[in-house]
Kinemage of the C-alpha trace (Angstrom):
@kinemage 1
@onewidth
@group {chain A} dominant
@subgroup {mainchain}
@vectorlist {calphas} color= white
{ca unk a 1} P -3.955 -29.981 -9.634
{ca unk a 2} L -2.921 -27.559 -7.309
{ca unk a 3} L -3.245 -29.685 -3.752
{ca unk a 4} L 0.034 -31.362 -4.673
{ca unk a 5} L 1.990 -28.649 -5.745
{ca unk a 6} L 1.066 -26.554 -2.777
{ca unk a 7} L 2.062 -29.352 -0.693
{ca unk a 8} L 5.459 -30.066 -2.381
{ca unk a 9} L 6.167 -25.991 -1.894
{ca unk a 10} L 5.575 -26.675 1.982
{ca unk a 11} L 7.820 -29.663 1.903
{ca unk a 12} L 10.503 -27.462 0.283
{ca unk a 13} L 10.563 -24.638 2.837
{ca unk a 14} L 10.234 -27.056 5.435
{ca unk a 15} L 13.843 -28.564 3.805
{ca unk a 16} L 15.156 -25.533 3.311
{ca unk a 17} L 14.823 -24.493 7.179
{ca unk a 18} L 15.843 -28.072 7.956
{ca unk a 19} L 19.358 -29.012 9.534
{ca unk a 20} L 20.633 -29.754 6.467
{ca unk a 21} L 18.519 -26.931 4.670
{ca unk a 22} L 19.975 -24.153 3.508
{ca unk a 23} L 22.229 -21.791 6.248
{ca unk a 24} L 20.512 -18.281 4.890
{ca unk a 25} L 16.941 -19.707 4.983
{ca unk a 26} L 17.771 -21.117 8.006
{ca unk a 27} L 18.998 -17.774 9.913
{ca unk a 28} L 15.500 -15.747 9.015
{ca unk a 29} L 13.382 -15.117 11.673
{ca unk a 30} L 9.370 -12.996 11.390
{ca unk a 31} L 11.339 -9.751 11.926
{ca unk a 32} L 14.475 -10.089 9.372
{ca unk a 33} L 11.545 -11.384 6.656
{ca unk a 34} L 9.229 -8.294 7.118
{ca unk a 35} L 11.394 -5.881 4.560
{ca unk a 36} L 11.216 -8.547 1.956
{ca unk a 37} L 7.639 -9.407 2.416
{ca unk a 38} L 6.720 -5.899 2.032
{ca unk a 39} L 8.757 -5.592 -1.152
{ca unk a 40} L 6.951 -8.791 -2.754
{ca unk a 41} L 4.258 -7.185 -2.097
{ca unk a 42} L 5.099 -3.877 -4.402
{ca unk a 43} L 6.525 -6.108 -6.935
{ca unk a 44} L 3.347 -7.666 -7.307
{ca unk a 45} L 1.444 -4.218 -7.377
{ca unk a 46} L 4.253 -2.793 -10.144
{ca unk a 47} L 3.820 -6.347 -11.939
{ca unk a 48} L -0.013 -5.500 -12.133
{ca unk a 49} L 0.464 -1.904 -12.969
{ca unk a 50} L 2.515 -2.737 -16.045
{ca unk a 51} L 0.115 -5.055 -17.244
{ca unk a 52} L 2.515 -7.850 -17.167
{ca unk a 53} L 0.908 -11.201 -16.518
{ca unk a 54} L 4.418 -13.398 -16.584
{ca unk a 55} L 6.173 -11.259 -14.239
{ca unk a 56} L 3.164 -11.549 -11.906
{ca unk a 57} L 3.228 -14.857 -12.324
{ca unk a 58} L 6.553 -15.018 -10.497
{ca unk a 59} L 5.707 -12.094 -8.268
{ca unk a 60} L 2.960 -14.175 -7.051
{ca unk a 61} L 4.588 -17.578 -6.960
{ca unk a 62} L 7.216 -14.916 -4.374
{ca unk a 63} L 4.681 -13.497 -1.844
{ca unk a 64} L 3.171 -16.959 -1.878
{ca unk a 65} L 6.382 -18.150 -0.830
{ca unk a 66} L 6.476 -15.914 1.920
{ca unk a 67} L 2.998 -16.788 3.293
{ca unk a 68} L 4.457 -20.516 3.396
{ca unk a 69} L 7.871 -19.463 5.380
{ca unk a 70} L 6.161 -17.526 7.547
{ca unk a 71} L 3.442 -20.198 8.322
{ca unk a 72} L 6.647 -22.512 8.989
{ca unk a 73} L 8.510 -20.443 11.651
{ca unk a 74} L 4.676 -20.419 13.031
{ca unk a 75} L 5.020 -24.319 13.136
{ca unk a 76} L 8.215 -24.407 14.367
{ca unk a 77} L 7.433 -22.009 17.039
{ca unk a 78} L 3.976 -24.758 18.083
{ca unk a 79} L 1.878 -21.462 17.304
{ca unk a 80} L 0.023 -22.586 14.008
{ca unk a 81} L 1.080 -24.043 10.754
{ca unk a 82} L 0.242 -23.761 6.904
{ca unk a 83} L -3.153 -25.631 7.937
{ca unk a 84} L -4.463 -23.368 9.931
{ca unk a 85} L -3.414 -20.383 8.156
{ca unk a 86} L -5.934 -21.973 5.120
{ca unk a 87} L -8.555 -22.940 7.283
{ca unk a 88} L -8.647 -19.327 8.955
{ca unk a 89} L -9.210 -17.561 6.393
{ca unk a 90} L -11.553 -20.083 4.658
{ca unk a 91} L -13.364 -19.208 7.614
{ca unk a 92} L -13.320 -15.758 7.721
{ca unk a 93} L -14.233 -15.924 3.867
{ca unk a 94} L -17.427 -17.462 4.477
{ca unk a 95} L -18.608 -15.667 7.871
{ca unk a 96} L -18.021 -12.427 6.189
{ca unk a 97} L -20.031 -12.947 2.972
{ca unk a 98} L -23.285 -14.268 4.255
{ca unk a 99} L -24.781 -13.098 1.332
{ca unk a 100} L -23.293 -15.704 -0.734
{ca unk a 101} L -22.870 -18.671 1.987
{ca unk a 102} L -25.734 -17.523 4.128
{ca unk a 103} L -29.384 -16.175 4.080
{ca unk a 104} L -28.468 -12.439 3.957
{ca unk a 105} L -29.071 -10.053 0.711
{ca unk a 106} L -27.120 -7.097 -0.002
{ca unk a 107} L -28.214 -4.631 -3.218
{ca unk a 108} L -24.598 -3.058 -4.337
{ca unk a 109} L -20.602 -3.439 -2.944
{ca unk a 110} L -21.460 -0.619 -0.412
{ca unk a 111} L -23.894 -2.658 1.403
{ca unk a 112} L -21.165 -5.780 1.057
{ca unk a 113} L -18.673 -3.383 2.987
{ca unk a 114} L -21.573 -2.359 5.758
{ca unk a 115} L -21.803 -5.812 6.525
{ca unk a 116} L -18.305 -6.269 6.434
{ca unk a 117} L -17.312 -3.628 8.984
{ca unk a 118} L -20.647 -4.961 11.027
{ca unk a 119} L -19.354 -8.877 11.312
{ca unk a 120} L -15.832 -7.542 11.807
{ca unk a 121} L -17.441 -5.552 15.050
{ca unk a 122} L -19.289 -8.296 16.321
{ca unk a 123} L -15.950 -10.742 16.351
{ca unk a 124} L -14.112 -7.755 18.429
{ca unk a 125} L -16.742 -7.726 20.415
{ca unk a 126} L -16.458 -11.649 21.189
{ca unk a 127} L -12.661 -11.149 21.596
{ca unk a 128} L -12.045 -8.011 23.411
{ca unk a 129} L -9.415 -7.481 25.185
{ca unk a 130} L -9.551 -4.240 26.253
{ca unk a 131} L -12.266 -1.903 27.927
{ca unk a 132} L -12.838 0.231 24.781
{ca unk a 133} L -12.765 -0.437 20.578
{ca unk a 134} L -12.219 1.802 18.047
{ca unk a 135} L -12.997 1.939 14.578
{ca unk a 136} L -9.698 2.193 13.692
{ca unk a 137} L -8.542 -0.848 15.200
{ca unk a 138} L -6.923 -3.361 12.879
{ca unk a 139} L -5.392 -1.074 10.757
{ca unk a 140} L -1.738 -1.504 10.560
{ca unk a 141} L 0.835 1.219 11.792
{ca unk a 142} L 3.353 -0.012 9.035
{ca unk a 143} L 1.209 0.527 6.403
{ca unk a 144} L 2.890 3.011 3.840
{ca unk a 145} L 1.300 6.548 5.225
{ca unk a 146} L -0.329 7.231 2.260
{ca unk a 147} L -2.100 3.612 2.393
{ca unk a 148} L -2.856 4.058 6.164
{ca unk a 149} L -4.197 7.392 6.208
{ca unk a 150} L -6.578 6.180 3.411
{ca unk a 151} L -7.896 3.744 5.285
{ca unk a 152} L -8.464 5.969 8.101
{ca unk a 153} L -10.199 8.179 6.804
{ca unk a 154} L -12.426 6.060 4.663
{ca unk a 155} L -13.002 4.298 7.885
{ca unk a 156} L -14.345 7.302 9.566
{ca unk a 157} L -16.393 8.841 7.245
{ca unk a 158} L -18.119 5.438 7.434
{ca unk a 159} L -19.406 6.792 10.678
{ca unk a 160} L -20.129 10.160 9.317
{ca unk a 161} L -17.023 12.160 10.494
{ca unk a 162} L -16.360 12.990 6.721
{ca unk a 163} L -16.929 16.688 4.606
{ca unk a 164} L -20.024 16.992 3.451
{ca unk a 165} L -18.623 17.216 -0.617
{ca unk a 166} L -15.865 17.765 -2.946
{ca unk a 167} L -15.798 21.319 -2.078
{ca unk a 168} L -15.494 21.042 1.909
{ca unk a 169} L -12.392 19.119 1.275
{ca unk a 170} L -10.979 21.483 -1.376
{ca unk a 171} L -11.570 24.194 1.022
{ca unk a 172} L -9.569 22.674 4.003
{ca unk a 173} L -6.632 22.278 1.463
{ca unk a 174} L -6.526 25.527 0.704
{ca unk a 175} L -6.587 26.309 4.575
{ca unk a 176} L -3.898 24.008 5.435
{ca unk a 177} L -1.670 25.788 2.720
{ca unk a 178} L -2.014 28.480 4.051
{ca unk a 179} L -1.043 27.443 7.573
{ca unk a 180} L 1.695 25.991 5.568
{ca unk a 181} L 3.061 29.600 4.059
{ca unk a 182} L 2.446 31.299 8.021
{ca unk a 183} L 4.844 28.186 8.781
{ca unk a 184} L 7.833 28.605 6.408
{ca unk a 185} L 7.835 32.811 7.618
{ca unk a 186} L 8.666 31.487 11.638
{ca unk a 187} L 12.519 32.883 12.039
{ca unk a 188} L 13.690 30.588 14.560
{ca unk a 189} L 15.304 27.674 12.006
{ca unk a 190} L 13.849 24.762 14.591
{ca unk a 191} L 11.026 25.973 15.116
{ca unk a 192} L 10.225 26.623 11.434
{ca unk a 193} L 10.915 22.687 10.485
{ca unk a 194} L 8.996 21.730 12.981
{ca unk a 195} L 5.837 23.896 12.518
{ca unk a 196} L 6.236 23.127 8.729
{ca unk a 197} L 6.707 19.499 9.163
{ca unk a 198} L 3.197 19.343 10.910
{ca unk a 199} L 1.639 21.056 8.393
{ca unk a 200} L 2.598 19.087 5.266
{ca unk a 201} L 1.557 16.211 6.950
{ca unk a 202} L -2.024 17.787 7.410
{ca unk a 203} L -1.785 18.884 3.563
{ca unk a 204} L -0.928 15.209 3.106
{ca unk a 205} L -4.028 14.191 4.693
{ca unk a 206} L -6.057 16.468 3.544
{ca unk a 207} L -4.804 15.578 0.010
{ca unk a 208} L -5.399 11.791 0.325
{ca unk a 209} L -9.145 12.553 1.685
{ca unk a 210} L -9.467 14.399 -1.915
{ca unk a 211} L -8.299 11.422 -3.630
{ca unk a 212} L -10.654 9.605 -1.620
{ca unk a 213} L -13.646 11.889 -2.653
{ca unk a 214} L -12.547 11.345 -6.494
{ca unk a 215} L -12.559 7.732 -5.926
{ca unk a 216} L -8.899 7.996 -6.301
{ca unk a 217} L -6.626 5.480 -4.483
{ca unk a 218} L -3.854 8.241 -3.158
{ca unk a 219} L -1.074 5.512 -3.114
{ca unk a 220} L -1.770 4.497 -7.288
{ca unk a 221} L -1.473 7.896 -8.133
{ca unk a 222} L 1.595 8.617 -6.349
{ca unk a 223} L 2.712 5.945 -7.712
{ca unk a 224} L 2.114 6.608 -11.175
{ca unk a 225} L 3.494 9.772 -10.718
{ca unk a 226} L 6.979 8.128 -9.452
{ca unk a 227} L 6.826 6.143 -12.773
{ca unk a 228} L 6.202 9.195 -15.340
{ca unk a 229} L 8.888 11.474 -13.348
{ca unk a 230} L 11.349 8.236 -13.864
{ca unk a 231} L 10.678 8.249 -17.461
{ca unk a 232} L 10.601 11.677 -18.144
{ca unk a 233} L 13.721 11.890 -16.373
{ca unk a 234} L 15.516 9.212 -17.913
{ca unk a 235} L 14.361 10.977 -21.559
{ca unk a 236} L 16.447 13.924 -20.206
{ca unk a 237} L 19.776 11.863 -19.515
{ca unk a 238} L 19.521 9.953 -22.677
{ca unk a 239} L 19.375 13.012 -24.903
{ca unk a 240} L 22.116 14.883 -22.872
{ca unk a 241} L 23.659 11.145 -23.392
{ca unk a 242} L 23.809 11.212 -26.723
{ca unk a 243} L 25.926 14.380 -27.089
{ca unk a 244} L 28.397 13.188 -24.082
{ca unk a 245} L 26.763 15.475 -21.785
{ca unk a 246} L 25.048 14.623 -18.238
{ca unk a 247} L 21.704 16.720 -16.255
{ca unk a 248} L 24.876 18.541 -14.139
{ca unk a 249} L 26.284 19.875 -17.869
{ca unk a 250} L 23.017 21.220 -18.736
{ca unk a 251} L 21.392 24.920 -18.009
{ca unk a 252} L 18.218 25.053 -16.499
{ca unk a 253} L 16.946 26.076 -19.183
{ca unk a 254} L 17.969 23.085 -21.796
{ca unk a 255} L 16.304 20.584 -18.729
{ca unk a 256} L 13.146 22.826 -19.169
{ca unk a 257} L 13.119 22.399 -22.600
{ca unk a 258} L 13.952 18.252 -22.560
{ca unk a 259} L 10.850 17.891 -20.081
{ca unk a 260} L 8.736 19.402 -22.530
{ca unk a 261} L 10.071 17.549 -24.908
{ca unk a 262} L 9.664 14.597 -22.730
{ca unk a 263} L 6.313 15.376 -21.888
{ca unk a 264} L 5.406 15.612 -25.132
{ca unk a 265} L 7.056 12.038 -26.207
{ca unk a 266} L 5.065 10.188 -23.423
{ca unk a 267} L 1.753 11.969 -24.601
{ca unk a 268} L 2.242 10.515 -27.433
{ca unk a 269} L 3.094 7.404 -26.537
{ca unk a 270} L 0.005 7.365 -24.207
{ca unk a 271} L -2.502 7.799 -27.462
């Protein structure tokens, strides 16, 4: 059932990017496409988050879209084409899970991602092409930070370079706050951003190996975060709304009280 649709999506792109295809479709190149692929992708995630199965539906139906343009320009290009792009990572499916297509055994997912990381080694191994690998090869730069510096670390404590427990990592946040607080007393203006720019990032860090501890994906709860603030926030200007008032009419301490009563609307909405 879905070998001919697939197909007929390929033919479409490939008649969109055609001469007589469409002239935006057309002008994209790997570069102008990366800002939308990236938002697909967070459509997708806020589709999933929201527990709505038609929207990811369409979300899906999107990034799978851009899987298929991209794999064109690749076939325009004579690097690959949609073909190969399936048949890699068919591949790759099976030589990473020898435990299902192979003789290995694994106990738990831990031991799935051991052998993971292992096979991934050996294949850099077999293509290296420089002097030198590190463990944190492979993981991209354009990642959002949060993302990236949870793979990082979770990457590194792999091989051991990781606190101990909860309370190591508690500890270094508290230390890195207060690095932060010597940071924002530095006089010189420059010099004060800078130090303090430095440091937030290492509370950052910090913070997201703490999540990682929990068994808390940084990025989701950030996320969720964004979402309640949004709410919260938007409960705020509706009430001030309804009296022909906006947040910039309002004393501080009317928005106090409309967060708490906003807080106390989404609790219950929550049970």
């Amino acid at each position: 059932m879905t070998g001919p649709r697939f197909e007929r999506l390929v033919e479409i792109m490939r008649q969109l990017r055609g001469p007589e295809g469409c002239p935006w479709d057309r002008e994209q190149d790997l570069k102008s496409l990366q800002p939308m692929l990236i938002e697909e992708v967070y459509e997708v995630v806020d589709a999933v988050d929201m527990g709505d199965f038609e929207g990811l539906k369409e979300e899906l139906g999107d990034l799978l879209l851009h899987v298929v343009f991209h794999a064109e320009l690749g076939r325009e290009q004579g690097r690959f084409d949609i073909d190969d792009v399936l048949e890699t990572i068919a591949e790759k499916l099976v030589r990473r899970h020898p435990h299902v297509f192979g003789d290995d055994t694994v106990s738990d997912s831990s031991e799935v991602l051991d052998s993971w990381e292992a096979i991934k080694k050996r294949e850099k191994a077999l293509n290296r092409t420089r002097k030198t690998d590190s463990v944190l090869d492979g993981i991209p730069t354009r990642l959002p930070a949060l993302n990236e510096a949870h793979k990082i670390s979770s990457r590194v404590a792999r091989q051991g370079f990781d606190w101990p427990d909860l309370e190591g990592v508690l500890g270094k946040l508290a230390e890195e706050i207060a690095e932060l607080g010597e940071a924002t007393r530095i006089e010189d203006a420059a010099s004060r951003k800078r130090e303090a720019e430095a440091e937030i990032g290492d509370i950052l860090f910090v913070v997201v190996n703490l999540a990682r501890h929990l068994g808390v994906d940084s990025e989701v709860a950030l996320n969720r975060s964004n979402r309640k603030f949004r709410g919260r926030y938007r409960y705020i200007e509706d009430a001030l709304a309804r009296s022909g008032r906006t947040p910039e009419d309002a004393t501080p301490e009317e928005m106090e009280c409309l967060w708490q009563e906003a807080k106390a609307h989404s609790l219950a909405d929550e049970a």
